[in-house]
C-alpha positions in Angstrom: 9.9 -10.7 3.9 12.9 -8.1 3.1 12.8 -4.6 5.4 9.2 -3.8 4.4 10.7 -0.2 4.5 12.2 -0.6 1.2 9.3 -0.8 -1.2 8.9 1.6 -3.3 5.1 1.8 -1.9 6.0 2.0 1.4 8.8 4.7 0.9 6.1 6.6 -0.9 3.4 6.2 1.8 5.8 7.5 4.9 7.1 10.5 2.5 3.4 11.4 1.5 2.1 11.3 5.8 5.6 12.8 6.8 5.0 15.6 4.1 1.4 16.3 6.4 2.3 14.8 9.9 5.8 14.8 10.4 5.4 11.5 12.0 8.3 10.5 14.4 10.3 6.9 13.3 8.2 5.7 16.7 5.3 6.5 15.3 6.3 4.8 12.0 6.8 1.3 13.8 3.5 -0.2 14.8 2.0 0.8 11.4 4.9 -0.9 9.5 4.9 -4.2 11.5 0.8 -4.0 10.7 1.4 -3.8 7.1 4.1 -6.3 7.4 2.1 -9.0 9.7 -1.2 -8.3 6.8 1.2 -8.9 3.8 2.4 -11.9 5.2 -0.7 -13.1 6.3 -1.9 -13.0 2.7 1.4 -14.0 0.9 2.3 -10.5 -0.9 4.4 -7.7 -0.3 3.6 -4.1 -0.3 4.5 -3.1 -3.9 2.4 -5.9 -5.4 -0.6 -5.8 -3.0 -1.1 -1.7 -4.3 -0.5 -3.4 -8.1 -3.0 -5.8 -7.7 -5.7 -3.3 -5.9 -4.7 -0.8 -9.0 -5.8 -3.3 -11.8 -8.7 -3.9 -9.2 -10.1 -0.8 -9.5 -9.3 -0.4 -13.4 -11.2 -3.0 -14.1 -14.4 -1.9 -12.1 -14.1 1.5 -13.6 -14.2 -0.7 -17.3 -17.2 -2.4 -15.8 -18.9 0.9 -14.8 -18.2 2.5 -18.1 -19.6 -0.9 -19.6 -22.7 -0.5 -17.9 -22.7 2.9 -18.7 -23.6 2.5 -22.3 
């Protein structure tokens, strides 16, 4: 996998903690190699594993609304 740092998703997820916790890089690097060690682990990379969990969660809400009715 490239630098997990340059996915958009990951960019956007240090900007949005750093914005809160002004985490050191230090603190940044055991969380990264985490996300990198899970997204290899199940064959995806940042961006698309937040696409996939998106359409996830649209298509329950459908489902909701469905039963909704």
């Amino acid at each position: 996998m490239d630098d997990i740092r340059s996915y958009a998703t990951v960019r956007k997820w240090i900007a949005n903690v750093n914005r809160y916790y002004h985490l050191p890089d230090s603190e940044w690097n055991d969380r990264v190699a985490a996300l990198s060690t899970f997204c290899a682990r199940v064959g995806t990379d940042p961006d698309r594993l937040i696409e996939q969990a998106l359409k996830d969660k649209e298509r329950r809400v459908d489902l909701m609304r469905t039963l909704k009715k």
